[in-house]
matplotlib code that plots the C-alpha trace (Angstrom):
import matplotlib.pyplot as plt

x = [-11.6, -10.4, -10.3, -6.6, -6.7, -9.3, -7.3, -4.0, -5.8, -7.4, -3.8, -2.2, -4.6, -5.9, -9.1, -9.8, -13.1, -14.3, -13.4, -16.3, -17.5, -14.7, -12.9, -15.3, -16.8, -13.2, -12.8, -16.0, -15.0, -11.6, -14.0, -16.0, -12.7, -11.3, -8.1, -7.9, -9.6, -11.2, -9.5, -10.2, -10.8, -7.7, -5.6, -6.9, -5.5, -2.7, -2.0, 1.4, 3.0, 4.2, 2.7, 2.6, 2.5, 1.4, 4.0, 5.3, 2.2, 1.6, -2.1, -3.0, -5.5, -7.1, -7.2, -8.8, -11.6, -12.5, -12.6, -15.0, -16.8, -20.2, -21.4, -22.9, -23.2, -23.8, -23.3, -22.7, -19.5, -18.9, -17.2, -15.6, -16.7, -16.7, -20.4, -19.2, -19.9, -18.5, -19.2, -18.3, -18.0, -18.6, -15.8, -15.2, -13.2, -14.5, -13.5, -14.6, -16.4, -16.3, -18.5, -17.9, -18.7, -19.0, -17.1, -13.0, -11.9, -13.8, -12.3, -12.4, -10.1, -7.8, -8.0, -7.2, -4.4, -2.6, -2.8, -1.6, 1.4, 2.5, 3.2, 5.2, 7.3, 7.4, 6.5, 4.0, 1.9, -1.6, -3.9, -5.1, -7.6, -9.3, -12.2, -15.7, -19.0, -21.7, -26.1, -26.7, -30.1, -28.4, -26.8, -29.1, -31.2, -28.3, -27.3, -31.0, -29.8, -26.4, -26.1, -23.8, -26.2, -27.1, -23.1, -23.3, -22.8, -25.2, -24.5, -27.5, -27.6, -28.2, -24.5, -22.1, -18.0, -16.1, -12.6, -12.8, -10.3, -9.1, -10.3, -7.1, -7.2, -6.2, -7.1, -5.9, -5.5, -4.5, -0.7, -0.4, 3.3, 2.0, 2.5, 6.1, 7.0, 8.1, 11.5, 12.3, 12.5, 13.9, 17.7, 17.4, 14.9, 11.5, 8.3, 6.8, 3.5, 3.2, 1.5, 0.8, -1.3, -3.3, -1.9, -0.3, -2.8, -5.9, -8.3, -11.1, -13.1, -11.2, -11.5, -14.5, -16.3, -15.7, -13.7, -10.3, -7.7, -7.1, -4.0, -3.1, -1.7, 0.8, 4.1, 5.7, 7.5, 11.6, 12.6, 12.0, 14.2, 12.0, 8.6, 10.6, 11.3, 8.1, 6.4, 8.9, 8.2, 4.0, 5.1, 6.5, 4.2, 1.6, 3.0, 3.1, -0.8, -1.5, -3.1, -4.0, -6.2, -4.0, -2.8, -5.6, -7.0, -6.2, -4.2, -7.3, -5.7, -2.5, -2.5, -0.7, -1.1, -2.0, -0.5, 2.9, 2.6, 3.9, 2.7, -0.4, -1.1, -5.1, -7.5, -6.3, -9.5, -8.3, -5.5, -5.2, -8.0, -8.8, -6.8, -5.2, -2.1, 0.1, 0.6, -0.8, 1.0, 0.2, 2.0, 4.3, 4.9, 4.8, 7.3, 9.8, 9.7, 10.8, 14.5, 15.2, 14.3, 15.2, 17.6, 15.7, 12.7, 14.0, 16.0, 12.3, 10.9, 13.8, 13.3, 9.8, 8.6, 5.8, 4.8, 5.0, 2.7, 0.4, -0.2, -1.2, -3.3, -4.7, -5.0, -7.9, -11.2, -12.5, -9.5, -8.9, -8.3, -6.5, -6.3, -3.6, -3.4, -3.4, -0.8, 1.0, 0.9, 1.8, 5.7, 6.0, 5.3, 8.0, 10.7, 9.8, 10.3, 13.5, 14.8, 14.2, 15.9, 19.0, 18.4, 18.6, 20.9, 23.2, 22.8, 23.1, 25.2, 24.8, 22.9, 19.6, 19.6, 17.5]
y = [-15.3, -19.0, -20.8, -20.4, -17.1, -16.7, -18.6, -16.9, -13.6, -14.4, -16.0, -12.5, -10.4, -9.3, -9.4, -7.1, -8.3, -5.4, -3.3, -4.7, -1.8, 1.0, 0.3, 1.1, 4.0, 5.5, 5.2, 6.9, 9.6, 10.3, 10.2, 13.0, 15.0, 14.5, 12.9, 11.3, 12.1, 9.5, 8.5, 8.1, 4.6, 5.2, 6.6, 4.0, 1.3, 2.8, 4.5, 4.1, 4.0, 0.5, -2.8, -5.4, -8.4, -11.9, -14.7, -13.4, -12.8, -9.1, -8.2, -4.5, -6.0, -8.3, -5.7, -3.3, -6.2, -6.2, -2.7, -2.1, -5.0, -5.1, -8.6, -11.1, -14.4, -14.5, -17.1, -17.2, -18.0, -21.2, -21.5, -19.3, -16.2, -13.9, -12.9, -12.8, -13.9, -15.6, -13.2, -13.5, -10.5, -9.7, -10.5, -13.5, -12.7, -14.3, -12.7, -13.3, -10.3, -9.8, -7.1, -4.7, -6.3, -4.8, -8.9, -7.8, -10.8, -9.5, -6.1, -5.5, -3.0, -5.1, -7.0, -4.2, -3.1, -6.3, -6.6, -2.9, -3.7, -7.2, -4.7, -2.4, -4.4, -6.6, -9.7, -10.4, -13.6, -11.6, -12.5, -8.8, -7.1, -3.6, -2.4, -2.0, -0.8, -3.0, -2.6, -5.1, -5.5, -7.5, -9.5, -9.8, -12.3, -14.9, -14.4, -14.5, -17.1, -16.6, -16.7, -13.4, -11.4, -8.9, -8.0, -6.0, -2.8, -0.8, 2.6, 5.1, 4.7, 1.2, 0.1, -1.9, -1.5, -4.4, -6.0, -7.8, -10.5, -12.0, -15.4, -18.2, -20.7, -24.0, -24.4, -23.0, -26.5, -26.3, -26.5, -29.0, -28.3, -30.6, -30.2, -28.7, -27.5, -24.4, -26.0, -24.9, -21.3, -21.6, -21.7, -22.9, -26.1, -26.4, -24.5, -25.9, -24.4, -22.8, -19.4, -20.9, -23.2, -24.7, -25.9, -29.5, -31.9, -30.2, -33.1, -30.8, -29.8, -28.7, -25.5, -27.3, -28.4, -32.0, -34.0, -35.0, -32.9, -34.9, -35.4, -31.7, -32.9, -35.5, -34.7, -32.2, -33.7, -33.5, -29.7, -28.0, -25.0, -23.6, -23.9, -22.5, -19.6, -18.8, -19.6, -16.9, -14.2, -14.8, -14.6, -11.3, -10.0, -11.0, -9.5, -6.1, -6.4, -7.3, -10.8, -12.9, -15.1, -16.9, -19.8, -22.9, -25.8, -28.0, -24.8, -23.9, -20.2, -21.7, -22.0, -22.8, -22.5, -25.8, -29.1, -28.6, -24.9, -21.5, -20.2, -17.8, -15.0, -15.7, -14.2, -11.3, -9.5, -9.9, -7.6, -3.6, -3.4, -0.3, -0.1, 2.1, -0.1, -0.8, -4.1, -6.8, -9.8, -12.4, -11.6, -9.9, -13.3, -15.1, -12.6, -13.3, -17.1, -16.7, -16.8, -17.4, -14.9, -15.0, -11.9, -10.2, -10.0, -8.1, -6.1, -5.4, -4.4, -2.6, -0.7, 0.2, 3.4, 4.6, 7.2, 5.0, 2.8, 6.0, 6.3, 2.9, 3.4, 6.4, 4.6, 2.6, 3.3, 3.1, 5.2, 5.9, 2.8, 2.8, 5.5, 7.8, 6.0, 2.4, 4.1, 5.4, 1.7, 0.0, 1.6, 0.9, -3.1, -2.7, -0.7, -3.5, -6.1, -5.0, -4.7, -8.3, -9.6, -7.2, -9.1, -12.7, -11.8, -10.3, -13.8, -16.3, -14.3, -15.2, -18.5, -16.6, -16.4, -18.4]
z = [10.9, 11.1, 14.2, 14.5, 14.5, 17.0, 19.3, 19.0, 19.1, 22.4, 23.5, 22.6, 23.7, 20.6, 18.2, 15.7, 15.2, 16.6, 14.2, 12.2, 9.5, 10.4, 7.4, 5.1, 7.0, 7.3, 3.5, 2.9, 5.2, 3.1, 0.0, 1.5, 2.6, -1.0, 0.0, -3.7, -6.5, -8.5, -11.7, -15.1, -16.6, -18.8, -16.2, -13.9, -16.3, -16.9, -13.7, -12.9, -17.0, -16.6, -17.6, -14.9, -14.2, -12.6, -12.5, -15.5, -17.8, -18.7, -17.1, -18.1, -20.9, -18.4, -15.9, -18.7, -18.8, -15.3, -15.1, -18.5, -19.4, -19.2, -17.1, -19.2, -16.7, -12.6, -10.1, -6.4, -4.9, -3.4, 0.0, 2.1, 4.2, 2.0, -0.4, -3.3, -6.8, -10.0, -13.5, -16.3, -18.6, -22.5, -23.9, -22.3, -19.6, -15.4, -12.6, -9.0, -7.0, -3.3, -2.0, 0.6, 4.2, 7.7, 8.8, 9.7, 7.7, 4.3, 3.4, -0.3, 0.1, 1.7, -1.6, -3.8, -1.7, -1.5, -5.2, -5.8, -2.9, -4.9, -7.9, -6.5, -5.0, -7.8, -6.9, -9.1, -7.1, -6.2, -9.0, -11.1, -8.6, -8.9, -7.3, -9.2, -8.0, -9.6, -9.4, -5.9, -7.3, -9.8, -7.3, -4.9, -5.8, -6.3, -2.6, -0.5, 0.8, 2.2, 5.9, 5.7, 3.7, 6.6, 6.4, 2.6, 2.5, 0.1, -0.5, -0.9, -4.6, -4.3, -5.5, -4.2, -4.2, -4.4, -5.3, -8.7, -8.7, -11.9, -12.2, -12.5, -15.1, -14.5, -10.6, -7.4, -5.3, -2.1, -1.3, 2.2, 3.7, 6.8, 10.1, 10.8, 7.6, 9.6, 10.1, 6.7, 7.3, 10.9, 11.5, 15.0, 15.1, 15.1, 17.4, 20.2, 19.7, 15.6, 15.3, 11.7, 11.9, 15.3, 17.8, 18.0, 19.2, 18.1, 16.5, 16.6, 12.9, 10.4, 8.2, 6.2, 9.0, 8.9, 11.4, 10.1, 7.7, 4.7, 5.6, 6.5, 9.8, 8.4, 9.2, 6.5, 3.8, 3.1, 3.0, -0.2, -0.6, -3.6, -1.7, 1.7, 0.0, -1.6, 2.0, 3.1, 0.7, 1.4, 5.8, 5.0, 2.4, 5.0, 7.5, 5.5, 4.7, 8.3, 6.9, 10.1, 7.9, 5.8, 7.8, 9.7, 9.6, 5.8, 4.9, 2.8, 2.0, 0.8, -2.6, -6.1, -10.0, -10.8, -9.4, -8.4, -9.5, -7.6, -4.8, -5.2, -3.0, -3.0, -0.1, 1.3, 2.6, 6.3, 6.1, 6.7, 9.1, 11.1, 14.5, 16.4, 16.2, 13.3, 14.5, 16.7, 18.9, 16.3, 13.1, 15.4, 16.5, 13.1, 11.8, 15.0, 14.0, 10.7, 10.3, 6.7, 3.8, 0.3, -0.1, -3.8, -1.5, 1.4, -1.4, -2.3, 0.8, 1.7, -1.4, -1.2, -2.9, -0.9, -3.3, -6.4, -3.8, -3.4, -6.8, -7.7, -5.2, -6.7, -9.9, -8.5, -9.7, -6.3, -4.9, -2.4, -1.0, 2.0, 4.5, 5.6, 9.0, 7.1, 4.8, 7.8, 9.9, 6.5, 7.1, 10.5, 10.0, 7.2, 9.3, 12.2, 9.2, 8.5, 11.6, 12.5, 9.2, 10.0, 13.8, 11.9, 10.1, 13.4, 14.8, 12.5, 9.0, 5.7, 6.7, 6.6, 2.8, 0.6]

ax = plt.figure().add_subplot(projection="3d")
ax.plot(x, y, z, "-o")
ax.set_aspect("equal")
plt.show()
């Protein structure tokens, strides 16, 4: 969890790094109890008799890849929380594997569900994920000396699960709006203190460790309606997957395809952790500033098939995924969604729209 976050959570009253663990123990306990029924590799590929797609390019052969293909080249993973590992498989294909970790911020389920919820709503920004239970003692080795190495979870049989995210040619540079860009998808002025990013004044380390932001902290740049609506879409989709790790210091977990490139939902292992809550003050409060949405995406989430959701889900080979409470909390962030756009929209009419 970024510094950010730890500071709004303590603000709001709220840290879910106690939940540490749960999440996977909860999913093994739905494993045990049978909830879903693990799938075929063909019917996990094909799961839900659609192709699909990220921005634009179909994915169910590159999603056949990192499901199948045996792993041919290892490295560690540079940066980030997260152990995890760069592989590259047999036929060429290199995909990036995070491993199942008792740290709140580092759910690989959280990265398979985001990636499954992206599809059915159709959005289409969440790089391919699915999960994949690889041999640790073929990992191992590669990561003695990470300083989150204690935090793996190894089942009995000496496996690991993980999420297996498609790798993204062409670079994933950071996208800098600056310091308040969150005028663009406001209607009524700018935030005295922003729950996206830390709070004005702070000139402490940034998310690197090193003092100064590259620039991060300029001022934001001239309103771009484009980029205000695809930092829209990611608030809400966010807000559905219960993110709290996207935004802090240099906006390291903002993303695009390329220079100048779209948006790209990247990093989502901080989302759908266990609480007994379906939602928590600070998304609450980053969903309550936003004021502007662009109107195919609530059309989206307002349409959301829950049981077309279920059996993407189910299509996993690591199903199930999420469990019936996460499934269950999952719909009440989305009614509470939707009744704050029907709220902006009350107030301030067809000015909301993107």
């Amino acid at each position: 969890m970024r510094f950010l976050d730890c500071i709004w959570l303590s603000l709001l009253g709220l840290c879910a790094a106690g939940a540490s663990g749960c999440g996977e123990s909860a999913l093994a306990a739905e494993r045990v109890r049978g909830w879903l029924e693990v799938p075929s590799t063909e019917e996990a590929v094909f799961g839900w008799g659609e192709e699909s797609y990220f921005l634009g390019e179909p994915e169910t052969a590159w999603r056949r890849s990192l499901m199948e293909e045996p792993v041919v080249g290892r490295e560690l993973g540079r940066g980030g929380r997260s152990v995890a590992f760069k592989l590259t498989l047999q036929d060429g294909t290199v995909g990036y594997y995070k491993v199942a970790q008792s740290f709140s911020a580092a759910y690989w389920h959280a990265e398979v569900a985001a990636y499954y919820l992206d599809r059915v709503l159709g959005i289409g920004r969440v790089p391919p994920v699915v999960g994949r239970r690889m041999k640790w003692s073929e990992l191992r080795q590669l990561a003695r000396h990470h300083k989150h190495l204690d935090e793996v979870i190894v089942r009995e049989d000496g496996l690991v699960d993980g999420a297996f995210v498609g790798w993204v040619d062409g670079g994933l540079p950071r996208y800098v709006p600056g310091r308040g860009w969150e005028k663009w998808v406001r209607l009524n002025g700018g935030l005295e203190v922003s729950p996206y990013q830390r709070p004005a004044g702070w000139r402490g380390r940034n998310a690197a460790g090193d003092h100064g932001d590259d620039g991060a902290w300029a001022d934001a740049v001239a309103n771009d309606e484009d980029r205000a609506a695809e930092l829209s879409d990611l608030i809400l989709f966010d807000y559905l997957t219960s993110n709290v790790d996207r935004w802090g210091g240099g906006f390291t977990n903002l993303r695009t395809r390329g220079e100048h490139g779209p948006l790209v939902f990247l990093d989502n292992g901080a989302g759908f952790f266990p609480t007994p809550k379906a939602q928590n003050s600070l998304m609450d409060k980053r969903l309550e500033t936003l004021q502007r949405f662009r109107r195919s995406t609530v059309d989206k989430i307002r349409g959301f098939d829950g049981e077309k959701f279920k059996r993407m889900l189910n299509s996993d080979p690591l199903a199930p995924v999420l469990t019936t409470t996460m499934l269950s909390q999952l719909e009440v962030r989305r009614e509470f969604l939707l009744e704050h756009v029907e709220q902006m929209y009350t107030r301030f009419g067809d000015r909301v729209w993107l």
